[in-house]
Every structure is written in structure tokens, then in C-alpha cells.
N, C-alpha and C positions, 0 to 999 in steps of 0.2 A: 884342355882348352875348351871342349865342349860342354863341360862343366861352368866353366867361367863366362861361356858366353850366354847358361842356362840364370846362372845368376844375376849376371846384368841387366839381362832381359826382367826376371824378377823382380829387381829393385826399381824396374823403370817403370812395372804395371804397379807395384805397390806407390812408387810414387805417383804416379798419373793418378790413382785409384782414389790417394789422398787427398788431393787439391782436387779431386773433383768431390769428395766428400767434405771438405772444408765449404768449397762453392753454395754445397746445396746447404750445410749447415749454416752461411752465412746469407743463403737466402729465405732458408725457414728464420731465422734471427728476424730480418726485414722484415720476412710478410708477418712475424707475431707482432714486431714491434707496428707497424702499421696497421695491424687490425684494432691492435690495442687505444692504438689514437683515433682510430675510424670511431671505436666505440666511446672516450674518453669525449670527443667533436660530437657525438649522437646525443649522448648526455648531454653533455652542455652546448646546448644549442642556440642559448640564446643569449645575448648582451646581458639582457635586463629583464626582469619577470616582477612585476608591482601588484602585492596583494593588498586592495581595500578594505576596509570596515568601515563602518558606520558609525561609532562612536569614540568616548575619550579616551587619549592616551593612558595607558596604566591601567583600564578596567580589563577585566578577565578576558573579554570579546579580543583586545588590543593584544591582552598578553600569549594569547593562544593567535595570533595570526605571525607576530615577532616569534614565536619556538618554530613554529613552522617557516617559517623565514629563513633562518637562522641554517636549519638541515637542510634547503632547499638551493641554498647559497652554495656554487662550486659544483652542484651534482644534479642540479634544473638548470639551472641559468648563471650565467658570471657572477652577475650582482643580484640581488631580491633585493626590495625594499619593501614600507610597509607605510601605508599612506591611509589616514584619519579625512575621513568624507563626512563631515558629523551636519547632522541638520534632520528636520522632516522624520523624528523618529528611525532614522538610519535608512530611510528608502531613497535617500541622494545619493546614498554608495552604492544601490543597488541598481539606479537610473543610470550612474556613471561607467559602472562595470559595465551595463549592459550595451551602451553605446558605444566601447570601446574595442580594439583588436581581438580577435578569436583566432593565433596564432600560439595562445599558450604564454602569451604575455602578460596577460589581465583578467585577475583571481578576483575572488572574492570572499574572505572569510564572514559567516553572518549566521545571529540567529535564525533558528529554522520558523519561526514565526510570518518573522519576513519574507514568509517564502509561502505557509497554511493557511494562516491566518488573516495578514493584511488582504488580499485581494476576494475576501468575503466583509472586508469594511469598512475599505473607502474606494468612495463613485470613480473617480479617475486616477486609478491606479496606472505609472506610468508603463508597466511591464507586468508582464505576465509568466510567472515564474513555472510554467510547468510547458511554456514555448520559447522563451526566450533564453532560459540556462541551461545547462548541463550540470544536474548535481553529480558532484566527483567524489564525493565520501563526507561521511561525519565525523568528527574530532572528538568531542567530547561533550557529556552528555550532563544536564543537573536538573534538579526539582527548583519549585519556591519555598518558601519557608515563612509561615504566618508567624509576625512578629508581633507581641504586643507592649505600650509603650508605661513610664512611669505615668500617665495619665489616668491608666486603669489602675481599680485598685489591688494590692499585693495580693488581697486573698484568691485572686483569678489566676488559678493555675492551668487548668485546660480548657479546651477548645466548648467543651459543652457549660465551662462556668462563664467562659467569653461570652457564648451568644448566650445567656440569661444577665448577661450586664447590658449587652447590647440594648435588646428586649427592653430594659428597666431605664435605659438612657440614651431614646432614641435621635436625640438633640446630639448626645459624643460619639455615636455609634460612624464609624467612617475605618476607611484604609486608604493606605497612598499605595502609588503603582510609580515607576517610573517612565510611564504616560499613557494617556489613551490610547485603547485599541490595541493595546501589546498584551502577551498571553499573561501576565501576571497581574492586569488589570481585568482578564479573563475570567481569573481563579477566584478574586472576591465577589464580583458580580454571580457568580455560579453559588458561592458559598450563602453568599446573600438571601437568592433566591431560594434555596434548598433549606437553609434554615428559617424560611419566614420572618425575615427581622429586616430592619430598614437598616440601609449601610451602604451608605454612602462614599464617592468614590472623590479622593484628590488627584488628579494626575502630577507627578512633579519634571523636571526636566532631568534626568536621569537617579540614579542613586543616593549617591552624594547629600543632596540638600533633602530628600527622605530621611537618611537616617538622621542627619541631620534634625529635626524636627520632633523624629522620633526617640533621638536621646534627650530632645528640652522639655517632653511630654505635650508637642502641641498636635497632637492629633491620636488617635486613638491606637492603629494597628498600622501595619506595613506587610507588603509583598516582597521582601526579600529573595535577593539570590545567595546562596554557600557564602560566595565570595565575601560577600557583606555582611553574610549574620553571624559567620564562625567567629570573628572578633568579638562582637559586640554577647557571641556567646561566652564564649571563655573568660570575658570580663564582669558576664552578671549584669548587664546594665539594663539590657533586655531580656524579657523571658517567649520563648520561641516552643511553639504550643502545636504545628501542625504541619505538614510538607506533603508535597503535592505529588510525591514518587507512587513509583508500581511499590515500591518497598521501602522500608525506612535505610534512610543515608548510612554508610558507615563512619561518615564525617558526624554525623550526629543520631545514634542510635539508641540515644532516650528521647526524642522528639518523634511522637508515633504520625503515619499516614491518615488522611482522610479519609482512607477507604476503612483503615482500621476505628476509626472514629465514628463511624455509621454512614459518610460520603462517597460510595463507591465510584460515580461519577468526577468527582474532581482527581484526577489524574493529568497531572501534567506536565510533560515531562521536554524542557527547551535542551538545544542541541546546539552547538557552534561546529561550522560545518564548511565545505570550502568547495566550491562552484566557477565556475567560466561562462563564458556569455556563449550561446547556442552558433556550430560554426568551427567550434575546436575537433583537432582529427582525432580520431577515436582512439589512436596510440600513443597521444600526446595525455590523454584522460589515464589510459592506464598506467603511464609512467607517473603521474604524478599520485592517485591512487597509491600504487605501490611505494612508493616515495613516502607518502604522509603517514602507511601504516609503518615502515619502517621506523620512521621518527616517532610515532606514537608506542612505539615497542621498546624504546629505549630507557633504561631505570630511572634518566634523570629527566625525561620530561615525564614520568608516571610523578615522581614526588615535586615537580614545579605544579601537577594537575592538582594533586591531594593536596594541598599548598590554598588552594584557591576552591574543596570540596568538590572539582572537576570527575567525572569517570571517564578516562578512558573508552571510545564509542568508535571501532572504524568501521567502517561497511562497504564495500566490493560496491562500485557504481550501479548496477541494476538492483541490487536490494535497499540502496540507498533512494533510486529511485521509486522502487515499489512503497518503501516507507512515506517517503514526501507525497505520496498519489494517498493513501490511507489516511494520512494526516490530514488534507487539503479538505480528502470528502469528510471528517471526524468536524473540523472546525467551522466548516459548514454549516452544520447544522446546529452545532452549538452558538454561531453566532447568530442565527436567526429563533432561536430559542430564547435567547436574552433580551431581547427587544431593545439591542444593540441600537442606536442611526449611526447607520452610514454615514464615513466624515469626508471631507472632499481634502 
């Protein structure tokens, strides 16, 4: 009997023993699943997160804000969209961003120009990009690329038989930029000077009607970007003589640098890059940081980049700021060496 009542006793702390370990197993269950969603609501914290650019749908600027979109959709924000502010050489998107929420809602992908170079030249620039934004990382990084058009004649194959045509035909001697005051209208006015030759500058209203011009031979050369020239490479329509990198491309590694050409000074090197208007918390910055290098890590936005002659460019927010601080003081002084005017 005392046996039996040793067992019963037994079976009753084993079962007590159980259901209270089922308890707490069903409460560690609860609290992961609840933390899980604490963090899934952390992440996605917001409705709606709208990244600007400044120019047209479909150019590389557009297609690199839409990738980033794309990954940033479900794991930043519910929705992302991608909204074209196009005007004023792309400083409407950057007047716009900057007026807007600093909650982590309102991005801005943009050349890093728009950020160096404009506010050394025009008088009433609406913002001041080195008090007004937080730059959060760069995306992707590319040179220019001197194009020369069927205008020139065939026997001009490099950069030093270029500027002895120039020289000899100072009436055709010209490049198109895709508009004043942008770093690629930068690059010929530098080249201009450095080689002593007259060479005059067209500005066009983007791309587009550049190459445009430049494949019916009505102007001499062009400032190209990858985007732009690797087609018109591959098909031989243009021949592409010079790039404005620290190194030459591997999108085009028979088209030598300027520095290897005798211009050590023209380096120039534009960045599409992604910012918030000053105001955003500092943990919202590294989240999406983290965020953008993740999506830049991934196989299939490295081949939509190489696609477009893109590098892959992320950078940690303070090194991305310390670069924008070097660049700002670099175009400085380059743009008061040109004897650039100031455009309002």
C-alpha cells in the first residue's frame, strides 16, 4: 500500500511537473513569437517610404533608385515608391526632399554632384547639402567617357590626335554635357583648358538628344556616361577615346584614363547615392545603410549594375560623409579655377 501510495504521489508531481513545463514552453513559444513581430513592426515601420530623383524615368539615376526600392519594399517600409521630380538640372528633387518629412519617409537618390559641385555654382542655391542632408551611403559609382562623333575624321583615334584636330578646327572644336554646371560639363572645360585649345561647350537637356546629335555628326564630341556609351560602343557608331576614372573601366578596358594620357587632374569620378533631409534618427540612418549594402551585395543587382557600367560603391555613413566633405573642398577650387559664372 505504501508503495502505491509512493507511486501515485509520483505520477501526480510528474504530471504537475509537466503542465507546468508545457506552461512555460508555451510561454517561451508567445514571448519568441512576440518578439519576432515586435521586430518584424520595427522593420517595418512605416506605411510608405517615397525615394526621389531628379531625373528621367529609365536613366540609370531612375534605375538605381527603383532596385533599391524594390529590396527596401516589406523590410523598410510597407510600400516604397519611386517618384521623378525632374526640372532645374535635378535640384527640384533635392529642394523637394529637403522640405519634406525627416521621419525616414523621404529619400533621396542623386548624383553626388548635386550635392559638390552645385553649391560652388549657382548664387541661390536652395539648400545646402552639407547642413540640410544626411548622406546615408553611396550606391554606385562611374566615370565619363569622351565620345567623339562621325563629325571628326576616322583617322582620329586618340585623345592627343583629338586635340591636334581640335587645334586645326577651332570653328568644330565643341563637346555636349548634359547641361551646365554638372560635373561632366566640368570634365571638358578642365580638358579644354589643360590642353590649350578652344572647345566649346553645348549644354543639352539630358542624354538622350546628346547622343542623339552625336550619332547624326552634328557636333563634335560628347561627355558621356557608361550607360550611354557602352551601346553606342559595342555597335562602333562612336569611337570613345578617354574616361575620367582613378583607373580604366572594366566595362571598357581598352579606352585608357586621362591621367594615363598625360591629365592627371581630370579625375572624375560621379556617384548615385541615397540621402534624407537633416532631422532623421540616427538609427533609422543605419537601418537603411544596412539595408542598401545588403541589396548592393546581392548577385542580381551587381549584374543589373554592370548592365548599365555601374560599380558597386557602399560606404558606412561617416566615411560617406568624410568623402562628400573632400569632394565639396576638391570642386571648389576647381570650379573657381575655370572661370566658371555663377548661374542663378
Amino acid at each position: 500500500m505504501k508503495l502505491m501510495r509512493m507511486a501515485g504521489l509520483n505520477r501526480r508531481v510528474a504530471l504537475r511537473a509537466g503542465m507546468m513545463g508545457a506552461v512555460a514552453l508555451t510561454s517561451w513559444g508567445a514571448a519568441a513569437v512576440a518578439r519576432a513581430q515586435t521586430e518584424i513592426q520595427s522593420a517595418v515601420r512605416l506605411k510608405l517610404a517615397t525615394i526621389t530623383t531628379g531625373f528621367a524615368v529609365g536613366g540609370s539615376s531612375d534605375v538605381t533608385a527603383r532596385l533599391l526600392a524594390d529590396y527596401l519594399r516589406g523590410k523598410y517600409a510597407a510600400a516604397v515608391i519611386v517618384e521623378s521630380k525632374v526640372g532645374a538640372g535635378g535640384r527640384l528633387a533635392v529642394e523637394h526632399v529637403k522640405g519634406g518629412a525627416t521621419d525616414g519617409s523621404n529619400l533621396l537618390v542623386s548624383p553626388s554632384g548635386m550635392m559638390v559641385l552645385f553649391p560652388h555654382i549657382y548664387k541661390s542655391l536652395r539648400y545646402d547639402p552639407l547642413m540640410d542632408f544626411v548622406p546615408i551611403t553611396s550606391l554606385a559609382s562611374f566615370p565619363f567617357v569622351l565620345a567623339i562623333s562621325t563629325l571628326v575624321p576616322a583617322s582620329v583615334h586618340t585623345l592627343a590626335d583629338f586635340i591636334a584636330w581640335c587645334k586645326a578646327n577651332p570653328k568644330q572644336a565643341s563637346f555636349g554635357s548634359p547641361g551646365a554646371g554638372t560635373s561632366a560639363h566640368f570634365s571638358g572645360i578642365m580638358l579644354g583648358r589643360r590642353a590649350g585649345m578652344e572647345y566649346a561647350h553645348v549644354a543639352y537637356r539630358g542624354m538622350a538628344p546628346l547622343v542623339q546629335d552625336l550619332m547624326g555628326g552634328q557636333i563634335a564630341s560628347g561627355v558621356l556616361t557608361p550607360a550611354d556609351a557602352l551601346p553606342l560602343m559595342a555597335s562602333g557608331k562612336l569611337r570613345l577615346i578617354a574616361t575620367s576614372g582613378t583607373s580604366r573601366s572594366r566595362f571598357m578596358p581598352d579606352v585608357p584614363t586621362y591621367t594615363e594620357l598625360g591629365f592627371p587632374d581630370i579625375v572624375i569620378e560621379e556617384s548615385y547615392s541615397l540621402y534624407a533631409p537633416a532631422g532623421i534618427p540616427p538609427n533609422t540612418v543605419a537601418q537603411l545603410a544596412s539595408l542598401s549594402h545588403q541589396m548592393l551585395a546581392r548577385p542580381e543587382t551587381q549584374e543589373r549594375f554592370s548592365q548599365m557600367g555601374l560599380e558597386v560603391k557602399p560606404l558606412a555613413p561617416a566615411q560617406f560623409r568624410a568623402t562628400l566633405t573632400s569632394l565639396y573642398e576638391r570642386w571648389g577650387g576647381i570650379a573657381r579655377a575655370s572661370g566658371f559664372t555663377p548661374q542663378d
